[in-house]
N, C-alpha and C positions, 0 to 999 in steps of 0.2 A: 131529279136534280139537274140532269142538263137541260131540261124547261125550264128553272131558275134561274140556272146559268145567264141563258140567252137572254130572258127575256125579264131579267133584274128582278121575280118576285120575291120580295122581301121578305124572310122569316121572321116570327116572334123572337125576344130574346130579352133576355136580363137586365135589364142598363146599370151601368158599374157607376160610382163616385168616377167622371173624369178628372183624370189630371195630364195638363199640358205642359212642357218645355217652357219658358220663358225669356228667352234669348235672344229674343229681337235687337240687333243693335241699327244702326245706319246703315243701309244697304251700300255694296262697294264697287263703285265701278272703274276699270281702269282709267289712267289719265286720260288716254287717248281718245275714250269713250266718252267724258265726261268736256272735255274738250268740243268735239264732234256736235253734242247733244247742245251745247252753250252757242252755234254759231247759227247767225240768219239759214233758213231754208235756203233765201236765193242764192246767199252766195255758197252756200257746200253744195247747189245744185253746179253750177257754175265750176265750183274746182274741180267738183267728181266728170266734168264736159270736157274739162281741161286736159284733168288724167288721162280721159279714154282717150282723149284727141294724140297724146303725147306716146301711150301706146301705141296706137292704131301707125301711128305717123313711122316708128321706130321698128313695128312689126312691119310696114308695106316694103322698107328700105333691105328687111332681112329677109323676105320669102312668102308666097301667097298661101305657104304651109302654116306661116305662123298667125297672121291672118284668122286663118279659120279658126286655129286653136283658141286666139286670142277671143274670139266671136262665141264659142261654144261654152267659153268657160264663165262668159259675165250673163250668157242667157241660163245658163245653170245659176248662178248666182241671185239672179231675181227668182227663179225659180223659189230656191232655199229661203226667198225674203218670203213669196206667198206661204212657202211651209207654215215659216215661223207666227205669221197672222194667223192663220187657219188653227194652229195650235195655242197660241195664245187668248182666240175667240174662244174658246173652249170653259164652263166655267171652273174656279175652283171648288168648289164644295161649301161643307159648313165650316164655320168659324175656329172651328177644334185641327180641321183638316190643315187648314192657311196659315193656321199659329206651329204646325209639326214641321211644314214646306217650309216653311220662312227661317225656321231653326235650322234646319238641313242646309237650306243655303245659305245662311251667314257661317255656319261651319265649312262647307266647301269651299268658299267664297276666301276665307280670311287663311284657310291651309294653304291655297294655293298663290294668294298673294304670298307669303312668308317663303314658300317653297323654289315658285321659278326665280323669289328675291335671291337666293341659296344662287342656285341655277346659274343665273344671269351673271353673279361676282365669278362661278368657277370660270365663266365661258368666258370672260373678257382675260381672266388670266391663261387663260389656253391659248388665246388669241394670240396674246401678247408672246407666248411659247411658239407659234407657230412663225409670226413675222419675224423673229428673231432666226429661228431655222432656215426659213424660206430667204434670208439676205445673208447668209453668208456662207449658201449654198452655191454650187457649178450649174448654171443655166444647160437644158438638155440642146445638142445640134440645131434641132427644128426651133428651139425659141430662138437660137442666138440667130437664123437664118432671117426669122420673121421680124428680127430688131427687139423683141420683148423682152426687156433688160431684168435684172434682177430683182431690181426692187418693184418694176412694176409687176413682176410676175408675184411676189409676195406681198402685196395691198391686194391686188385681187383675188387669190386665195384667202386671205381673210378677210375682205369685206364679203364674197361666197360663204364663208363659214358663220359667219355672224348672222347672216340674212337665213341663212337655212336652220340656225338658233330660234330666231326670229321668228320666224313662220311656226317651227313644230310650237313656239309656245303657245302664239293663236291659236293654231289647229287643238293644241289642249283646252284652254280658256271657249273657243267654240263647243268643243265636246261636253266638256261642265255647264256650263251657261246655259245651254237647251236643257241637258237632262232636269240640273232643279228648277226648270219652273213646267218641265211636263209630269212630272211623276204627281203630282198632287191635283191637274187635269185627268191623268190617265187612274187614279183612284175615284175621282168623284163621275167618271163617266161608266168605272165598274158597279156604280151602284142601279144605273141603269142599264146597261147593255154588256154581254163580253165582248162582241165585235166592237163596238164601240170604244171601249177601251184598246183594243189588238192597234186599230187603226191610229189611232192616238200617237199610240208609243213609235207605232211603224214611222209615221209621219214627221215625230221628232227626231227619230236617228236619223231619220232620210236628211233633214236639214242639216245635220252636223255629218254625214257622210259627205255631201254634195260639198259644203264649204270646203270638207279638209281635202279631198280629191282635187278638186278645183283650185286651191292653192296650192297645193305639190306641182300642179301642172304650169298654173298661169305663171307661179313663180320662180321655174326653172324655163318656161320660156320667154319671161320677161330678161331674164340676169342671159340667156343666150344672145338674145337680139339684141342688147344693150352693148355687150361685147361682141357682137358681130360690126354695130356700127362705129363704135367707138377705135376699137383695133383695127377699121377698115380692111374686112378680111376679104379675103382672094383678092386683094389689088395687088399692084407690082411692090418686091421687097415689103409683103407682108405675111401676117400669119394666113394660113391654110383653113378652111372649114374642116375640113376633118381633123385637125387637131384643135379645133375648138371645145367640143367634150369637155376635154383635162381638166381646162377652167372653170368645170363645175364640181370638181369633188370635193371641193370644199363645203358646197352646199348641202352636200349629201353626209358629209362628218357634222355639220353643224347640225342636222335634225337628227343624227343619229345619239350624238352627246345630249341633248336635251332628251330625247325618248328614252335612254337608260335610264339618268337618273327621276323622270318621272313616271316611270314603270315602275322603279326603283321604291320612290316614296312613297306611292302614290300605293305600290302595292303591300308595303310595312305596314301603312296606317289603315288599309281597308282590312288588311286579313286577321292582323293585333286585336282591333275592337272584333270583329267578326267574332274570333275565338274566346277570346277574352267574354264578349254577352254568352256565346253560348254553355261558355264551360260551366260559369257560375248562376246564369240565368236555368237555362233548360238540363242541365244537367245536375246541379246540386239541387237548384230551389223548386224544381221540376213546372216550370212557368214558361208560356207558348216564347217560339220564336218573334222579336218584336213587340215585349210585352212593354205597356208604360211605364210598369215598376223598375224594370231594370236602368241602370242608370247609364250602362255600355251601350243602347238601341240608338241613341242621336249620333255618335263615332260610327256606328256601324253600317246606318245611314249617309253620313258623309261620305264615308268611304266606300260607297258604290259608286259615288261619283267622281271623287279625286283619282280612283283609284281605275274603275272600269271604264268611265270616260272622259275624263280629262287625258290619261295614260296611254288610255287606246287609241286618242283621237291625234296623241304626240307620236305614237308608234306605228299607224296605219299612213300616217305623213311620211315618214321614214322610210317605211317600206318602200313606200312609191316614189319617192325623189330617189332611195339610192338605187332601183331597178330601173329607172326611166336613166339615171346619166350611166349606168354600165352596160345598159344596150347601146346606146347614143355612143359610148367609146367602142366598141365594137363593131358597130356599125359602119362609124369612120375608120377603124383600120381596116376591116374587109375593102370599102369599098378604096382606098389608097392599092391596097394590095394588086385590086384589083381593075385599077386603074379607069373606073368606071368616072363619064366625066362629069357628073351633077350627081354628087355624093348626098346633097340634101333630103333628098327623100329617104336611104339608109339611116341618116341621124336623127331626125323628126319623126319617125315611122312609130317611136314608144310615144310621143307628146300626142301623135293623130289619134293612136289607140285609145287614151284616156279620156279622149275629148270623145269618143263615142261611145263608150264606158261612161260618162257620165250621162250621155242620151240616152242609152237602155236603160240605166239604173234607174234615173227618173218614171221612163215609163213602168218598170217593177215596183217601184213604190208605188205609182199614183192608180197603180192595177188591185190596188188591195182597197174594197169599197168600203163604206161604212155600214151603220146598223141595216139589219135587214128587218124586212113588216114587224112589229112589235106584234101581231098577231099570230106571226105563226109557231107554231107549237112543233117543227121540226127539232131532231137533236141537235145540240150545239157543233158545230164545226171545230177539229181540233187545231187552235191555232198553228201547230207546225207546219200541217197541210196546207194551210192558207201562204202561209210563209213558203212553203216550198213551193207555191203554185206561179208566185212572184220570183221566184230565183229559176225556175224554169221558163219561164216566159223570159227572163233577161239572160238565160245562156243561148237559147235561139236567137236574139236578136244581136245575142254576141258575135255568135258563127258568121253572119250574115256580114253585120260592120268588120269583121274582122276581112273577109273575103274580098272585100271592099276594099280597105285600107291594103290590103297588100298590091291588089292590083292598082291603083294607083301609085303609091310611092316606092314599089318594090319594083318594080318593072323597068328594065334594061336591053338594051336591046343588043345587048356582051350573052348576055343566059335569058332568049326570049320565054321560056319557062319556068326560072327560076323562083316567078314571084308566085306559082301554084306550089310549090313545094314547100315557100315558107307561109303560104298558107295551111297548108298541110300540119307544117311545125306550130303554129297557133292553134288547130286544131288539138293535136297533142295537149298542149298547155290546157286548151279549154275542157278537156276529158277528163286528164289529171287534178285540177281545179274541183271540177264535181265531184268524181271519184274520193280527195280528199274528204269533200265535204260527208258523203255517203259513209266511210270508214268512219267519222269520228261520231258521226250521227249515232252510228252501230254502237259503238260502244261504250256510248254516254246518255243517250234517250232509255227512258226506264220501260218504252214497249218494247225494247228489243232484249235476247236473251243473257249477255252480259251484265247488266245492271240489276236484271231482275237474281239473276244467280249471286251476285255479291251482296244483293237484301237478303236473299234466303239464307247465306251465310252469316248472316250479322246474327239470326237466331239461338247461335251457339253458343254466340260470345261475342265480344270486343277483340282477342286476338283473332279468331276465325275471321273478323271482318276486314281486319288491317292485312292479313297473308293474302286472302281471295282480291282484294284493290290492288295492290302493290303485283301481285301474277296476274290483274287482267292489263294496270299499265306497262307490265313489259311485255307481254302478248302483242300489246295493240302497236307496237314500234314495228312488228314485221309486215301488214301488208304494205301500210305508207311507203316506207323503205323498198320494197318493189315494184311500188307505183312512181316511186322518182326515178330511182334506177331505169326501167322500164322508159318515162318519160326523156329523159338526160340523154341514152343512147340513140330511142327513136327520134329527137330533134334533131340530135348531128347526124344523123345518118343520112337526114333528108337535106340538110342545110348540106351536106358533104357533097350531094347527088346531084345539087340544084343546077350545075353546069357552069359557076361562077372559078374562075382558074387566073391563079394569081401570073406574074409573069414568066415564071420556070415551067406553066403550063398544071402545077397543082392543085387540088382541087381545096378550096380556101374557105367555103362556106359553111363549115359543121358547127364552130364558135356562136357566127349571129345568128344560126337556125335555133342554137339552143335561146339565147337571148328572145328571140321572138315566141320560143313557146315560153317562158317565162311573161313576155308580156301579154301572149294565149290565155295563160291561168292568172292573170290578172284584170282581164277584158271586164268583169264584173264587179271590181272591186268596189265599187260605193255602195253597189246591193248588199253585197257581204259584211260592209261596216255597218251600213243601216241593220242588217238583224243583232251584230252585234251588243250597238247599243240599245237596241230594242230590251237587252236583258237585264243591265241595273234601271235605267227606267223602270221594268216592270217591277223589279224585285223591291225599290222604294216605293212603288205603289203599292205594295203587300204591307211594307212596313209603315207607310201611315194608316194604311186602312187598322190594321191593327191598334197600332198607339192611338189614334178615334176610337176605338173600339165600335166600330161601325158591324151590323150583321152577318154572323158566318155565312150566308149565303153572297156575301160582296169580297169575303175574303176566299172561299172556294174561286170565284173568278181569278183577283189576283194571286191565286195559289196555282191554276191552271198555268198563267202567263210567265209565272218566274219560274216553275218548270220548263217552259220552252226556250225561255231567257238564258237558264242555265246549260240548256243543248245550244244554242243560236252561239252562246260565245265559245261554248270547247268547238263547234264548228268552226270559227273563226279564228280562232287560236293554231288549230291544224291548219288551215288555209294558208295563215302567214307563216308558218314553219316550211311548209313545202315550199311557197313563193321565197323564202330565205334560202331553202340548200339552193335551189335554180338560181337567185340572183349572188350568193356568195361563192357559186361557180363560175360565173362571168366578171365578180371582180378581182377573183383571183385570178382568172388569165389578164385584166387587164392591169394586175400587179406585176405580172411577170413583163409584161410589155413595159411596162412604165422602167422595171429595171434593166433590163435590155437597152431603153432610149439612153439611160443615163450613163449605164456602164460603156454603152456602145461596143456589146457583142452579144452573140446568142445567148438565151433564156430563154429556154425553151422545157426544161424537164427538173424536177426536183430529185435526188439522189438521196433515200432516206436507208443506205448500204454507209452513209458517210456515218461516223458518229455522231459527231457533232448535230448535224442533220436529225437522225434520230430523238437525238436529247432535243431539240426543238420540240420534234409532235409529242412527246412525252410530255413538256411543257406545258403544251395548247391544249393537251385532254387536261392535265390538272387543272390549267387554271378555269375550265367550265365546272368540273367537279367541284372546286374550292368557291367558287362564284356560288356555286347553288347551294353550298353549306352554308356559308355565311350571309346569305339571300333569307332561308329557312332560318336561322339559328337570330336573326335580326328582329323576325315576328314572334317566333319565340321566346324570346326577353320582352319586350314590346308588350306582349301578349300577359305576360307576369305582371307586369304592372297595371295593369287593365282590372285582372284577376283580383289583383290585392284591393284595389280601388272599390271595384265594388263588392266584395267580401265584404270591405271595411265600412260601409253607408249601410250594406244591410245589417250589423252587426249595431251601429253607434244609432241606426234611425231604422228602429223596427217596424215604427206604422208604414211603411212605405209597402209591405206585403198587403196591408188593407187600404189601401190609398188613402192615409189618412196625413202621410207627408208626401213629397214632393224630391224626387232622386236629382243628385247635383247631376245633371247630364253634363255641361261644361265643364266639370272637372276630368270627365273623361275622354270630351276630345283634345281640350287641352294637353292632358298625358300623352296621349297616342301621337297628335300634331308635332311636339318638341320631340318625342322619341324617334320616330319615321324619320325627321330632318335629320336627325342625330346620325343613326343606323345606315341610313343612305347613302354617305359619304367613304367607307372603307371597302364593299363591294364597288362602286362606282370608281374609288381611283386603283381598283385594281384590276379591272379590267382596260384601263385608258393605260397606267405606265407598265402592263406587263408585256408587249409588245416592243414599246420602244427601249425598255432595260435591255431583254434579249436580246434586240437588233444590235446596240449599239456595243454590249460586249462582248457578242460573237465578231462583230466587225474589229473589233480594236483585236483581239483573239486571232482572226483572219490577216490581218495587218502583219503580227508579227509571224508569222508560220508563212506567210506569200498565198494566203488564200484571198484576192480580196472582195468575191462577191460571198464568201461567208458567211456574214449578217444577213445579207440579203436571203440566203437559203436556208437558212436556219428560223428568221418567219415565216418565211414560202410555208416550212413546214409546219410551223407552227399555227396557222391560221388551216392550216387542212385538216389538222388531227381535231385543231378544236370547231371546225365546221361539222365535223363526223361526229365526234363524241358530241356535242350541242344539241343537233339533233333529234340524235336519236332520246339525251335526256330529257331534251323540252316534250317531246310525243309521249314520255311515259309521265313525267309529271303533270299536265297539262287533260290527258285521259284519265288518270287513275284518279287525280283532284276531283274531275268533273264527275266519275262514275260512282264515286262517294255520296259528292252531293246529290246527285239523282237517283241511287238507292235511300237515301234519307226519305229525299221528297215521294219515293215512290213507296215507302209504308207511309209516312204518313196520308195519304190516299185512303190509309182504311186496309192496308195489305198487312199480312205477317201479324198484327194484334193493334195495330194504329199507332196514332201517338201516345206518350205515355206507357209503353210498352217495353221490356225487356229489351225486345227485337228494335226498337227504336232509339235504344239509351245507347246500345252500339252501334247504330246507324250514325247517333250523333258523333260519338268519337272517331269513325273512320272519316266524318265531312273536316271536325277540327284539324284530324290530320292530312287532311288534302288539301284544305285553305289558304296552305301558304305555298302549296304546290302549282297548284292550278291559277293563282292568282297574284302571285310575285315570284318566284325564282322560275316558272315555266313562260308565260311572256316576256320576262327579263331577260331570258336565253337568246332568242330567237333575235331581237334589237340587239344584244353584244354580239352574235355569230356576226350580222351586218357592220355592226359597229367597228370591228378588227377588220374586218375586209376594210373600208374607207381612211381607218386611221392608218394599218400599211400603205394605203397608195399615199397618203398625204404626206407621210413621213418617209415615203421609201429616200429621198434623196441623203438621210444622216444613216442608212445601211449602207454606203458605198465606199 
């Protein structure tokens, strides 16, 4: 078999009556895109010479840091343009194959216009709540010092917020856009080669990695330098570079608002139809996963892409702008403290990271070759290896940039060694980062002994298999949990060391050490996105290979790949959890900073002896618990109406078991599309006003008792309790999901009785009940643990 694998020979087999999708409508492209596509070559050549000139000109005026940045991120940029050639050369297949692809993506395509439509009305009315707060709010000392009046300090915080709206919806719209038109390349090139296809897929996450990285960066250091020159900073009677930061967290609320709720949607409607095809498809009518009869397979299909990259591509944006401006604030307080006199290098030090992060990442994608001799009859290579051979190549070239970057911007001549020691703490982050990766690998790849124990389990039964899932994802939350631990303390410890001493002679450095190994175990991050979406790519390439009904020996390949697909994204998923406890650590100290500016006196320690206090983190754990029920319990309705739908097609239109009718596929993404929009909305604004209720009526509570930073501590605590309990839920649901699905896919391999098997009918039911785990309320966590970090700094001024 792995001679077939490799080297595509095609087995004999049965040919079925096909039947195709019919769903073709007018394909859809944004305004802006269709705008773009409508205007002479010369002159968009001309505007784009414009642009760059207007950048380049606004970055020389702000720093030859930004500069480079600016330089690294538009040659990644064309970079991503060759990707996308290279993968679009690629053919589609046969006519059966183009008519499945094209269905997929007029479905993706028309969710997501409806969806960020949703999105975009909530965000303008947030806006609108924010500008109103921000003008008849107390400007902090250092504004009123810089001249930065009220109201201009509240236009810039939400045109920040909107623009960071803005961007994650790109960075989504990028993420979808490549996956449907590679999965239907990455199926027709399994019919020839496995590496062939591996590279494929690699190739198109790689382009939707590099865009979204690449926009997190250029775009929070375009909106820096825009305000470095517009507020004329460090001149006389103006604002200060180190309290430039601030001015960005709005950016960082606006991609985080948009990332919930399309993790949100995005993850109702993929895991609904998911559940929904397999309950009544492979489990009642006992018909393969992906089969054409079923009429839930083109939802389920969409929803690998609205849901695993459009989502992910909103959420990994996220990640990165809010860790890039909480080190940038961090950075500028230390280096104020520490009266160090060209603070720039501390503030820029996450924007230089990223931009070399995107230079390794490129080189780890473009390290992974194509087909090898069609003659040789070697065994197949296990995609993961291959994948891991490119994530190892880009964590060395991490180490290396990383050592770099320190010694250049970290370097003082206040602590002429200090910038070894926050190399040091990057190093940290980069350990922890893999390590990560290593722990969830364990416990969700079906070679290793955990997954294979919870298939052996499924042989008992359907309960046996939901107990042994459910005790391996809370297993799997303790080592993570001692690999952050572990990491959190050894970064302050070395940032503490670094010989940085603020004016009283203390030692000031432990905060941005930990910041910098946060941006340690971020140095890789586009490789990391690229595997991610390496996984629904691959897994619609399974499922059109299938709905063609193309030769088992084409779908063993794509059966190989969405196995790895399905390790590559729980690796990914731990990656940004861990990258969240570290940066939702650094924005809650630069919560407490912010209330200290405002209140104008110490904040420095939380008191949870206080009642009240207490009743806060009690809060903060409910409301993640109540988030991930109503997360869970949204696909689950969702998922019922799927259920009924097509119960009721197989019931009213019997030939469709013999292909002799045609299954309403649009009527089930239509269900799932209005249900997901629906369901979205009650998790999403409970996570957004449960912070500011509590703030604002512990504050008015504190008012009348003579407490008045109250409010203020009472979410202090409430964003701790729910950073802690967040965590630790997202690690168990997010493993236990993933270790389901890959005992599934590891009998069907042929283990335990195959498919069609006892041992397999409860394989299926433990993946249904992990679907909504691992795939909406477990990366939904991780964006809201962030998401409350940014929304207290934005709001902290109506705690006071």
């Amino acid at each position: 078999m792995d001679d077939e694998l490799e080297n595509g020979n095609l087995r004999p087999y049965v040919d079925r009556p096909r039947t195709f999708p019919n769903m073709r409508n007018k394909a859809y492209n944004p305004l802006i895109f269709r705008i773009l596509m409508g205007m002479n070559v010369r002159v968009l050549l001309i505007l784009l010479l414009l642009g760059f000139g207007v950048i380049f000109y606004i970055g020389a005026r702000t720093s030859p840091i930004i500069v480079f940045v600016f330089s690294v991120c538009i040659i990644s940029f064309l970079l991503s343009i060759y990707l996308t050639k290279w993968v679009l050369s690629k053919d589609e297949g046969p006519p059966e194959m183009v008519q499945i692809s094209e269905a997929i993506r007029d479905g993706a395509e028309g969710f997501f216009r409806t969806q960020y439509g949703t999105i975009s009305k909530m965000a303008l009315l947030l806006a609108l709540v924010i500008l109103s707060i921000y003008l008849f709010r107390s400007p902090t000392p250092q504004q009123e010092s810089s001249g930065l009046g009220r109201s201009t300090s509240a236009y810039i915080t939400v045109a920040a917020f909107l623009l960071g709206a803005l961007c994650s919806g790109i960075a989504g719209y990028v993420g979808m856009w490549v996956s449907v038109r590679a999965n239907v390349r990455v199926s027709s090139a399994a019919r020839r080669s496995a590496r062939e296809a591996l590279q494929i897929a690699v190739r198109a996450g790689g382009f939707s990695a590099l865009v979204v990285v690449g926009m997190a960066v250029i775009g929070i250091a375009i909106l820096y330098s825009t305000f470095y020159v517009w507020l004329r900073v460090d001149s006389s009677d103006s604002m200060k570079v180190i309290d430039l930061p601030l001015l960005l967290v709005g950016y960082g609320f606006g991609a985080s608002f948009v990332a919930l709720f399309a993790q949100l949607g995005g993850g109702i409607f993929t895991k609904a139809a998911d559940v929904g095809a397999d309950l009544v498809g492979k489990v009642e009518q006992g018909i393969p996963e992906d089969d054409p009869r079923n009429p839930a397979v083109i939802a389920d299909l969409v929803g690998d892409n609205v849901g695993d990259c459009a989502a992910r591509g909103a959420d990994l944006f996220e990640s990165i702008a809010a860790e890039i401006i909480s080190a940038m604030i961090l950075g500028g307080t230390m280096a104020k403290q520490c009266k160090i006199e060209d603070p720039s290098g501390f503030i820029l030090f996450p924007l230089v990271v990223h931009s070399f992060d995107l230079v390794i990442s490129s080189i780890g994608i473009l390290s992974i070759r194509g087909t090898r001799n069609s003659g040789s009859k070697s065994p197949i290579e296990d995609p993961m290896a291959i994948l891991q051979k490119g994530y190892n190549l880009t964590i060395v070239l991490s180490v290396l940039t990383f050592g770099l970057s320190t010694r250049w911007l970290l370097y003082t001549e206040r602590a002429p060694s200090a910038w070894f020691n926050f190399a040091l703490c990057g190093l940290v982050g980069i350990i922890t980062a893999y390590v990560f990766v290593s722990i969830t690998k364990y416990y969700t790849d079906y070679k290793h002994e955990p997954v294979r124990t919870l298939a052996l389990a499924s042989s008992t039964g359907h309960a046996t298999n939901i107990i042994a899932g459910v005790s391996l994802g809370l297993e799997s939350t303790a080592l993570p949990v001692l690999v952050i631990s572990i990491s959190i303390v050894s970064a302050f410890w070395l940032g503490q060391t670094s010989g940085l001493l603020d004016e009283a002679g203390n030692p000031t450095g432990g905060l941005f050490g930990t910041a910098v190994a946060t941006m340690g175990m971020l140095s890789s991050a586009a490789y990391i996105l690229t595997m991610d979406m390496f996984g629904p790519i691959a897994d619609n390439a399974g499922g059109i290979v299938e709905m063609s009904q193309q030769p088992e020996s084409v779908r063993e390949i794509t059966d190989v790949l969405d196995a790895v697909g399905n390790t590559t994204k729980a690796t990914t998923k731990g990656f940004a959890i861990g990258s969240a406890a570290l940066a939702s650590f650094l924005l809650f100290s630069a919560y407490m900073d912010e209330v200290a500016a405002f209140a104008q006196e110490p904040f420095k320690q939380v008191d949870i002896a206080i009642p009240e206090v207490f009743v806060g983190g009690l809060l903060g754990s409910m409301l993640i618990f109540l988030f991930s029920a109503w997360a869970c319990s949204a696909v689950g309705r969702t998922a019922q109406e799927v259920v009924n739908e097509v119960r009721r097609q197989f019931i009213e239109r019997p030939g469709i078991m013999d292909y002799k009718e045609k299954p309403d596929y649009g009527r089930c993404v239509a269900i799932v599309a209005s249900a997901s929009l629906r369901e979205m909305i009650k998790p999403g604004a409970l996570a957004i006003v449960s912070p500011i209720v509590v703030g604002l009526s512990f504050r008015i509570l504190g008012y009348y008792t003579g407490h008045p930073l109250l409010g203020a501590k009472v979410v202090a605590a409430m964003l701790m309790f729910a950073t802690v309990s967040g965590i630790l839920m997202a690690l168990f649901l997010n493993t236990a999901g993933g270790a389901w699905d890959n005992a599934k896919k590891y009998i069907e391999t042929g283990a335990l009785g195959g498919k069609g098997s006892d041992c397999h009918k409860a394989a299926v039911t433990g993946d249904t009940v992990g679907d909504p785990f691992k795939d909406t309320a477990g990366p939904s966590l991780h964006v809201l643990i962030k998401m409350l970090a940014t929304i207290t700094l934005v709001m902290a001024p109506i705690f006071l």
